[in-house]
MINUBA-260316 format. One record per residue (C-alpha): residue in one letter; y, z, x. Coordinates in nm, 3 decimals, m for minus. Layout:
MINUBA-260316
type->A | v->Y | w->Z | u->X
...
This chain:
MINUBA-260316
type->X | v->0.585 | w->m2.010 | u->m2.282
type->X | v->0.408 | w->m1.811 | u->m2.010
type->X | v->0.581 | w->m1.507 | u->m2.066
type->X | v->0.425 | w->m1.561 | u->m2.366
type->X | v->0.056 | w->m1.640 | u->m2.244
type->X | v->0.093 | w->m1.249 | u->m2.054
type->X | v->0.188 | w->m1.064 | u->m2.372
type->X | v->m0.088 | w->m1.238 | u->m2.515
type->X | v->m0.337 | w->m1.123 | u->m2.278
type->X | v->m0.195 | w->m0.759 | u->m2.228
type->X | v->m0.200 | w->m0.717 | u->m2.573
type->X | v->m0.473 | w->m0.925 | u->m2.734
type->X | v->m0.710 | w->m0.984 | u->m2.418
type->X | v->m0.720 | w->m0.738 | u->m2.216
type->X | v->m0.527 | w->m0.381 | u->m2.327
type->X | v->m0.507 | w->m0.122 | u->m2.155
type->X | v->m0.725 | w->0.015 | u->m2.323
type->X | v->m0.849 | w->0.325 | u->m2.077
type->X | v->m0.612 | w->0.601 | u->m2.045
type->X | v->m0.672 | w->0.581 | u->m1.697
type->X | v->m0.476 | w->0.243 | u->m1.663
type->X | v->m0.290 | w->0.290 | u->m1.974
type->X | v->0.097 | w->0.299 | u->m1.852
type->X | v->0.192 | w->0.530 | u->m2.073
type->X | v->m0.076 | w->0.824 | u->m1.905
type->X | v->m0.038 | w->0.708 | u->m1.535
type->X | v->0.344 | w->0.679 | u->m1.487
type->X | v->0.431 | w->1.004 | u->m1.729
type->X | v->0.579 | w->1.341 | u->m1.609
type->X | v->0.634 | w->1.356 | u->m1.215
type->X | v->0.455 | w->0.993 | u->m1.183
type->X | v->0.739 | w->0.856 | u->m1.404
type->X | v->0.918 | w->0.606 | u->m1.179
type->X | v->1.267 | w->0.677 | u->m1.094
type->X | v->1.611 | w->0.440 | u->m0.974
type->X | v->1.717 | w->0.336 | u->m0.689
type->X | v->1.960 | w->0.596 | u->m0.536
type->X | v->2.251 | w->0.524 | u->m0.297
type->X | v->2.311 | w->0.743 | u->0.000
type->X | v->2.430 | w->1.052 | u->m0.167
type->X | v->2.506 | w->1.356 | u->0.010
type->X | v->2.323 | w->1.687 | u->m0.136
type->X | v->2.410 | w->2.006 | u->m0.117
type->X | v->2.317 | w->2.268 | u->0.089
type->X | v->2.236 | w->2.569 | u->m0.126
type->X | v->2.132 | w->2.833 | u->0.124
type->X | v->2.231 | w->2.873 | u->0.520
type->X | v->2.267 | w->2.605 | u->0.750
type->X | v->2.166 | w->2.278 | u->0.889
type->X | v->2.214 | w->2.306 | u->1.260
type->X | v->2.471 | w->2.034 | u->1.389
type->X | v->2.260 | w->1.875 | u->1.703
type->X | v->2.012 | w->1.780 | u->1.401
type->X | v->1.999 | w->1.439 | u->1.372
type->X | v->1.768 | w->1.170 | u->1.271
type->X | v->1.591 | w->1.104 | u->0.909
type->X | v->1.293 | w->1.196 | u->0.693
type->X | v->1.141 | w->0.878 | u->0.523
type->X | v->0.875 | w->0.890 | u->0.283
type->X | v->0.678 | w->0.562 | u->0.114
type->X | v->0.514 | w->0.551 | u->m0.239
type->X | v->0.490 | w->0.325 | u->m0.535
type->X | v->0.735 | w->0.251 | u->m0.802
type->X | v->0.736 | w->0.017 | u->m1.010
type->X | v->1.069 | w->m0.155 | u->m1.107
type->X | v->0.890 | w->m0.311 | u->m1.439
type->X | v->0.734 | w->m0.123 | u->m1.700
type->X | v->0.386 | w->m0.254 | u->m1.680
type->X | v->0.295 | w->m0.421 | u->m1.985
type->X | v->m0.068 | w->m0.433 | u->m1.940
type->X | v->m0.313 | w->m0.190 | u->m1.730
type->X | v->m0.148 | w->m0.077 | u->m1.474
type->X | v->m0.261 | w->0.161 | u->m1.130
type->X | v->m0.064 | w->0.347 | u->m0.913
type->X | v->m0.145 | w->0.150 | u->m0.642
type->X | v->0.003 | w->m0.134 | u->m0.820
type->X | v->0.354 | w->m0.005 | u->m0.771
type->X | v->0.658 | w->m0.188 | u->m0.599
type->X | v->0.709 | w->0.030 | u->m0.285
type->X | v->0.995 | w->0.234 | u->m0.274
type->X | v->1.162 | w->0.432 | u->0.055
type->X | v->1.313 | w->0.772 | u->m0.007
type->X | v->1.502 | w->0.874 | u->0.269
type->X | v->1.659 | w->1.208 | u->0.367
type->X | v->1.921 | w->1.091 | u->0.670
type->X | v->2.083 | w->1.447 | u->0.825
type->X | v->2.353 | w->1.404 | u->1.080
type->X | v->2.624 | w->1.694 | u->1.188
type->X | v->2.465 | w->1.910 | u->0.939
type->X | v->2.514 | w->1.718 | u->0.638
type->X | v->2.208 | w->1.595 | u->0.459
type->X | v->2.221 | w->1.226 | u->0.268
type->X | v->1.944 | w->1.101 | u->0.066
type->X | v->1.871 | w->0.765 | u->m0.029
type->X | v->1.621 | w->0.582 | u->m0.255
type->X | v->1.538 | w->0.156 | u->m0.185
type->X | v->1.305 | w->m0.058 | u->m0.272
type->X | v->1.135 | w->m0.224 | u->0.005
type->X | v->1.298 | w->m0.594 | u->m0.106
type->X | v->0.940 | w->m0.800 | u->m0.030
type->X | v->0.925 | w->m1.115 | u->m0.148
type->X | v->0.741 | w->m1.027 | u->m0.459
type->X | v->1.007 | w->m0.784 | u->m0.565
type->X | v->1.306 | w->m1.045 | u->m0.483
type->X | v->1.119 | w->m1.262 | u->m0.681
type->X | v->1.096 | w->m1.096 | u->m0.970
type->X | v->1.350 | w->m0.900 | u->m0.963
type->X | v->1.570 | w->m1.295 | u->m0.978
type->X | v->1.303 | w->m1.359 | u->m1.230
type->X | v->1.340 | w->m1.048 | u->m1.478
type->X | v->0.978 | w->m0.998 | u->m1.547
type->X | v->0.685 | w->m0.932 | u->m1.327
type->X | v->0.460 | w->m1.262 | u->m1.195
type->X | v->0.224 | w->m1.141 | u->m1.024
type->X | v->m0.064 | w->m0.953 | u->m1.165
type->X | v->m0.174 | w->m0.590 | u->m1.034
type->X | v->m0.471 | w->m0.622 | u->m0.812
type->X | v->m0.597 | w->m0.260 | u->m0.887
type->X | v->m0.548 | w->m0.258 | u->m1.247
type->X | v->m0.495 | w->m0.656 | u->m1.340
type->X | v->m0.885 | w->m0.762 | u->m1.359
type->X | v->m1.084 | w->m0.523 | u->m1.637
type->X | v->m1.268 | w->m0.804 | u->m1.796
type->X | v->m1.430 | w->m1.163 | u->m1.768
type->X | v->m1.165 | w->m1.281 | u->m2.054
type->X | v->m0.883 | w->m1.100 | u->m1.869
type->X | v->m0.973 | w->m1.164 | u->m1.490
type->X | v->m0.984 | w->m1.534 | u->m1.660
type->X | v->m0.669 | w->m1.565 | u->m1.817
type->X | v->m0.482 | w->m1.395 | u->m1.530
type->X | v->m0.584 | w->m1.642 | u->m1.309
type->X | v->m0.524 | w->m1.903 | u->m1.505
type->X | v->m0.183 | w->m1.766 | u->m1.564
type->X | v->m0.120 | w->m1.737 | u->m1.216
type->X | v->m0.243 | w->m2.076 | u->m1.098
type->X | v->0.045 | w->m2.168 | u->m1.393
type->X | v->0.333 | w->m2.017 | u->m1.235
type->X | v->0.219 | w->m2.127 | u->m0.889
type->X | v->0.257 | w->m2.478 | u->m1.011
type->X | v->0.556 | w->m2.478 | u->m1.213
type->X | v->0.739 | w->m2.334 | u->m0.916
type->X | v->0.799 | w->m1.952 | u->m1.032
type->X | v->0.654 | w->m1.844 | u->m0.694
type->X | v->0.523 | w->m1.937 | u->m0.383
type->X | v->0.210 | w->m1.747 | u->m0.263
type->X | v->0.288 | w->m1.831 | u->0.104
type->X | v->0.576 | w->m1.610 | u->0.166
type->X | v->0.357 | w->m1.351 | u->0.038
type->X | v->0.255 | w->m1.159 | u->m0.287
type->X | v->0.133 | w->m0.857 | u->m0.205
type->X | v->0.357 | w->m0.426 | u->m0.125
type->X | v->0.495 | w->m0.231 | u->0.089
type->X | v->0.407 | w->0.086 | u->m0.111
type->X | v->0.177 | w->0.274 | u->0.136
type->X | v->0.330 | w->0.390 | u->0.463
type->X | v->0.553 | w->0.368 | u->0.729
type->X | v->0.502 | w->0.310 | u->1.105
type->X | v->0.711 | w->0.271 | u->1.433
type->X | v->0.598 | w->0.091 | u->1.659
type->X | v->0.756 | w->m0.257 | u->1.880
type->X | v->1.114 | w->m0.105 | u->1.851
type->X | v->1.088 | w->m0.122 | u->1.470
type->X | v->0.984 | w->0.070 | u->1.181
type->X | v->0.756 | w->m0.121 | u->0.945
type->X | v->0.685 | w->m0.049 | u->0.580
type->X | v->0.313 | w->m0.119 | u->0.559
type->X | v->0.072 | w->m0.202 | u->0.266
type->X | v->m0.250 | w->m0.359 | u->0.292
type->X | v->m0.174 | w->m0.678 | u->0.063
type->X | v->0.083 | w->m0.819 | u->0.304
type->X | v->0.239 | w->m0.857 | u->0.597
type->X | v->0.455 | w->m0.552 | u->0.758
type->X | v->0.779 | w->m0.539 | u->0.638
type->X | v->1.080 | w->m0.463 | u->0.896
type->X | v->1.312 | w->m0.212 | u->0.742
type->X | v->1.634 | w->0.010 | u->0.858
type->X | v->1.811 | w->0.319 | u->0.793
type->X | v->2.207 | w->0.325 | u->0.888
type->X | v->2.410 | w->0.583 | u->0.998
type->X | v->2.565 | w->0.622 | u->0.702
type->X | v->2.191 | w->0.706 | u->0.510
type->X | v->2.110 | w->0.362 | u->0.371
type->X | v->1.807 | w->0.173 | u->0.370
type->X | v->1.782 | w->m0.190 | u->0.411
type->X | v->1.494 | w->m0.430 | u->0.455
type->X | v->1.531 | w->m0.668 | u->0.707
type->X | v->1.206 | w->m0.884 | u->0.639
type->X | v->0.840 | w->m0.991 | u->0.662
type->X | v->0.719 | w->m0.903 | u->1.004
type->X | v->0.485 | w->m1.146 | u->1.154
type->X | v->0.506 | w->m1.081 | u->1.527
type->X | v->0.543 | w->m1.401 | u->1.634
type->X | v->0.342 | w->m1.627 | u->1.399
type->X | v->0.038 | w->m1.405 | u->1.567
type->X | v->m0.038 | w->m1.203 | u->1.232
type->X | v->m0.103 | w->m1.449 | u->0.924
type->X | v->m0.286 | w->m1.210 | u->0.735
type->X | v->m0.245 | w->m0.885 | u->0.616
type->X | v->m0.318 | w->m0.552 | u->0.805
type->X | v->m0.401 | w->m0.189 | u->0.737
type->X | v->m0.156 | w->0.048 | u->0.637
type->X | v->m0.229 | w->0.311 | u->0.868
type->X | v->m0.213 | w->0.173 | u->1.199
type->X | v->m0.260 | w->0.407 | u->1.549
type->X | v->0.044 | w->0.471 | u->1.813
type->X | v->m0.039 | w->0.599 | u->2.149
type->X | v->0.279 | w->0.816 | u->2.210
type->X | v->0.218 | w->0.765 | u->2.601
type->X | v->0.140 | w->0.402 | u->2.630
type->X | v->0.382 | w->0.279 | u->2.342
type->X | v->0.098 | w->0.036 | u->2.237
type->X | v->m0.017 | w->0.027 | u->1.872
type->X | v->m0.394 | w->m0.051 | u->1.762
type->X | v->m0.486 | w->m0.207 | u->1.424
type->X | v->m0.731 | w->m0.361 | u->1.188
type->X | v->m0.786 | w->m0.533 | u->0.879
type->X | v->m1.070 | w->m0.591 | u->0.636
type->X | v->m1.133 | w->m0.798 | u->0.339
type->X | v->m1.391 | w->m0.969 | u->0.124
type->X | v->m1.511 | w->m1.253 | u->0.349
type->X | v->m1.632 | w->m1.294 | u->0.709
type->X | v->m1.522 | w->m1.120 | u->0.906
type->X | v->m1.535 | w->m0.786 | u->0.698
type->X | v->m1.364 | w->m0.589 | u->0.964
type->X | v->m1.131 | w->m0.737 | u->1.260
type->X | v->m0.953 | w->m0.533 | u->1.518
type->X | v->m0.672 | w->m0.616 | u->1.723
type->X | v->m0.359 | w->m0.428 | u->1.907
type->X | v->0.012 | w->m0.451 | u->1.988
type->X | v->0.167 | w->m0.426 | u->2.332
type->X | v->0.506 | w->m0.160 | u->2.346
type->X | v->0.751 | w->m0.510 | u->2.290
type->X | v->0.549 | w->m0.592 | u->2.002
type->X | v->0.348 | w->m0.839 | u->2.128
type->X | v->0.003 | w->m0.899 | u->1.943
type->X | v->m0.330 | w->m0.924 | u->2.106
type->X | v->m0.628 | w->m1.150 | u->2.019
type->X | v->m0.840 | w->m1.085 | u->1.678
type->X | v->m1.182 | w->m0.891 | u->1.805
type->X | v->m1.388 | w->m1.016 | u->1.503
type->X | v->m1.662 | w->m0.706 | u->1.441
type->X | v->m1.976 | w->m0.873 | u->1.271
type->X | v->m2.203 | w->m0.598 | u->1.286
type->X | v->m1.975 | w->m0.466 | u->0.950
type->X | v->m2.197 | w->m0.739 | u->0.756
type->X | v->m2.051 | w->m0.656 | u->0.392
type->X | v->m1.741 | w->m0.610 | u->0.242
type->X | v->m1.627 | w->m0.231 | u->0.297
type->X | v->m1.355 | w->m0.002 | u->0.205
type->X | v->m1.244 | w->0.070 | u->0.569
type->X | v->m0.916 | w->0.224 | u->0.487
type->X | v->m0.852 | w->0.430 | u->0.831
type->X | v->m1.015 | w->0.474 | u->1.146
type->X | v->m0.923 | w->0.657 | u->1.482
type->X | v->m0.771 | w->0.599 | u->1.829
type->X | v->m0.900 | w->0.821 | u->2.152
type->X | v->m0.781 | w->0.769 | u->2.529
type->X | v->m1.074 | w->0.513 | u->2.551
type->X | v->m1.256 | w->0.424 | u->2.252
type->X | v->m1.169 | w->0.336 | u->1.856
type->X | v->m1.391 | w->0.471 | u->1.564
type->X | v->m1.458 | w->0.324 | u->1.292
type->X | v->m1.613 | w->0.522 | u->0.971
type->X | v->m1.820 | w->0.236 | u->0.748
type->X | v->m1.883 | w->0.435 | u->0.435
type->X | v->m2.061 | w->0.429 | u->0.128
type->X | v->m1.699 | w->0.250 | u->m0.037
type->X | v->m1.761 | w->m0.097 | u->m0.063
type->X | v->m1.538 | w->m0.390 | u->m0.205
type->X | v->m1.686 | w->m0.584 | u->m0.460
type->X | v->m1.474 | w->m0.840 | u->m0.562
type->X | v->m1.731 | w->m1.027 | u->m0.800
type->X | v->m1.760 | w->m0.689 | u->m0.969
type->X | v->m1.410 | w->m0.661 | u->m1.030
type->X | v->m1.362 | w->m1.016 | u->m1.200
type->X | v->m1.654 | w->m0.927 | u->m1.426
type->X | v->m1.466 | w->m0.648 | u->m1.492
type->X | v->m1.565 | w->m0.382 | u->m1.295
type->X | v->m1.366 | w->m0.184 | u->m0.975
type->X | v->m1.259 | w->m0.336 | u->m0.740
type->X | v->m1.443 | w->m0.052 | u->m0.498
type->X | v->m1.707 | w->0.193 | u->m0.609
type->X | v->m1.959 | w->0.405 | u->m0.392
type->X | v->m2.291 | w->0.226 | u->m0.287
type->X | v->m2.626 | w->0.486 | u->m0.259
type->X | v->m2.825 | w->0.233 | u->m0.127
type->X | v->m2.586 | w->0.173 | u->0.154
type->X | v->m2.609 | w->0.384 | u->0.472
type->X | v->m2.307 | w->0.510 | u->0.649
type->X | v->m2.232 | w->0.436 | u->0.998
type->X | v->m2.006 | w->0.495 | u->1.246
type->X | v->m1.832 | w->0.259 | u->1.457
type->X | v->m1.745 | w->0.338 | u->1.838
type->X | v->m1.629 | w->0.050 | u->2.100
type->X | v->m1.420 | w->0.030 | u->2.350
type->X | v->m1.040 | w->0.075 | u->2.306
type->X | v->m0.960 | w->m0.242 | u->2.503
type->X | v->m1.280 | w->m0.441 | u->2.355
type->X | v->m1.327 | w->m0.777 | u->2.356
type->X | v->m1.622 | w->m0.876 | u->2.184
type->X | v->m1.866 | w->m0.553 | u->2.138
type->X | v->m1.925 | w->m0.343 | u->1.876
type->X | v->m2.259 | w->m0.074 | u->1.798
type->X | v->m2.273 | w->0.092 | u->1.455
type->X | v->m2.404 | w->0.411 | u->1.459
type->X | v->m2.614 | w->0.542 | u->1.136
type->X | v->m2.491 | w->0.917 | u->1.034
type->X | v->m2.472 | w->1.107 | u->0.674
type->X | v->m2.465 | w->0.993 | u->0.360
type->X | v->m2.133 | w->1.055 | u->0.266
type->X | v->m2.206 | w->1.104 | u->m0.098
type->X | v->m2.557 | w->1.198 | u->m0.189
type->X | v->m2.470 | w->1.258 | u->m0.557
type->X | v->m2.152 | w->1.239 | u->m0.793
type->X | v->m2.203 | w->1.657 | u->m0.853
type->X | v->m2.140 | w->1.726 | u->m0.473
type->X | v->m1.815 | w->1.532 | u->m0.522
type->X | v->m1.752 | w->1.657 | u->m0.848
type->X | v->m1.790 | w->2.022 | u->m0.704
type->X | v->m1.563 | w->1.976 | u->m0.443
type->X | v->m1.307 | w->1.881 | u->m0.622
type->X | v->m1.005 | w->2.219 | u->m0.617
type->X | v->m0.781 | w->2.170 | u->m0.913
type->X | v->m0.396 | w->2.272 | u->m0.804
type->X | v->m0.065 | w->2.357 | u->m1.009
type->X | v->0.233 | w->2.286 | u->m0.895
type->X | v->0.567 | w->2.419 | u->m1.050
type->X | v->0.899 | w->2.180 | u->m0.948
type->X | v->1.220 | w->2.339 | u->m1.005
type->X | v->1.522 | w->2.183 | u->m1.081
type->X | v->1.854 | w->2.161 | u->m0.780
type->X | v->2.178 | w->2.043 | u->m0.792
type->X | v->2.036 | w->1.664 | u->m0.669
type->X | v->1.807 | w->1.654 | u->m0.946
type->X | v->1.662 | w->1.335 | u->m1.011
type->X | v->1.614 | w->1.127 | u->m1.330
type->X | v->1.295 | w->0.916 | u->m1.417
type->X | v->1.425 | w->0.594 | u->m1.490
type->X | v->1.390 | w->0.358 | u->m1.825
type->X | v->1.220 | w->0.053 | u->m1.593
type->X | v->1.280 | w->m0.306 | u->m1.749
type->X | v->1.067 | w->m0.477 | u->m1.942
């Protein structure tokens, strides 16, 4: 009966109706998703791989394992870890899903659950319905939103002995490659019980210290809250920053020998905007950028600092913009986009 609620509402609700979420536009040519590979060894086609080579290349990005059936973004994807593994001069690539619990989940389940965050809330009707959907399967058991319900699509990071899938709608997840090329997920990460809440995807390791520095904002006090990771993994106290006094788009920020910058643009969240149907981010003129400097081992402070406007009008951005071609060949290894399930 819920399944049929959500073709209902992806159909009859709220369509995607814009090519620009429309499944068939966003996941076509090279953006088509693709299976899972096991370790396969490729072939070398010209000269050598030198035999004291040895370690892997591992590279994050979304992929969804459903074909959407409503809007869909390609942030929205299921993350997926495609990983070249070269050892005595033999290279062996491999392609996993990072196995959070929202992929287990519906992966057991057939069918997707969970609607996109990017691309699930176009309209008032459809940011309704959704919801309402959701709270459904929440109560008739088909998930539980405390083991988590958001990717791993975004990055990867080593730090604490471990190398962490990262995405900023959940929890870190542990994963592995073997000797033998493959990829395995161990599990949600959370350091103890000390991180209950998600974190960003781009977090900052000091190669000489070991220690890794982090942050993570969202829609409600506090907008922007810093925190750091001794070399064992162990996680410091939350340094709440309430100067940052609205929700902002604070996707990255930077690590020096004694300080941490943040950049508080002109992206915003605006997550009453994106029930009503609107982004979920957009640029705000009136707002004026800043830039955030404090201490790298701070406890409490924070001082903004006003600079630029970082976009004084949609031509300058529209100017910049350099539009590139790039021509993919096919190799022996060649990969096939795959038919996802519906």
């Amino acid at each position: 009966m819920l399944n049929a609620l959500d073709s209902i509402v992806n159909n009859f609700i709220d369509p995607p109706l814009k090519p620009s979420v429309d499944p068939r536009h966003v996941l076509s040519q090279n953006f088509a998703p693709v299976n899972e590979l096991p370790p396969t060894e490729c072939q070398v086609i010209e000269g050598s791989l030198p035999p004291c080579l040895d370690g892997a290349y591992i590279r994050n990005g979304p992929n969804p394992q459903f074909l959407p059936r409503g809007p869909y973004h390609l942030f929205d994807g299921d993350g997926m870890l495609h990983a070249l593994r070269i050892f005595q001069g033999k290279p062996t690539l491999c392609s996993r899903y990072v196995k959070t619990y929202k992929y287990t989940m519906e992966n057991d389940a057939g069918f997707p659950l969970i609607p996109n965050v990017f691309s699930g809330f176009n309209s008032l009707a459809g940011s309704a319905a959704r919801g309402s959907l959701t709270a459904a399967r929440i109560a008739t058991g088909q998930f539980n939103p405390s083991n988590g319900i958001g990717l791993a699509n975004t990055s990867l990071a080593f730090f604490a002995n471990r190398l962490f899938a990262l995405g900023e709608s959940d929890l870190p997840y542990a994963v592995y490659v073997t000797p033998n090329g493959e990829v395995e997920t161990i599990g949600r990460y959370d350091f103890n019980g000390k991180l209950s809440v998600s974190m960003t995807a781009h977090p900052k390791v000091d190669p000489d210290t070991g220690e890794c520095f982090a942050f993570r904002y969202g829609p409600v006090p506090p907008f922007l809250t810093y925190f750091r990771f001794d070399p064992n993994g162990n996680k410091h106290d939350d340094v709440p920053i309430f100067s940052v006094t609205s929700p902002s788009f604070l996707h990255d920020f930077a690590i020096t020998k004694n300080y941490a910058v943040f950049c508080d643009i002109q992206l915003g969240m605006n997550p009453l905007g994106m029930i009503a149907g609107g982004s979920p981010m957009g640029s705000i003129a009136s707002k004026v950028p800043r830039i955030g400097v404090l201490p790298r081992y701070v406890c409490t402070y924070i001082y903004m600092h006003n600079t630029y406007n970082c976009f004084p009008s949609q031509n300058l951005v529209d100017d910049s913009l350099i539009r590139i071609s790039v021509r993919v060949s096919n190799s022996p290894n060649q990969r096939f986009h795959a038919n996802c399930r519906n």
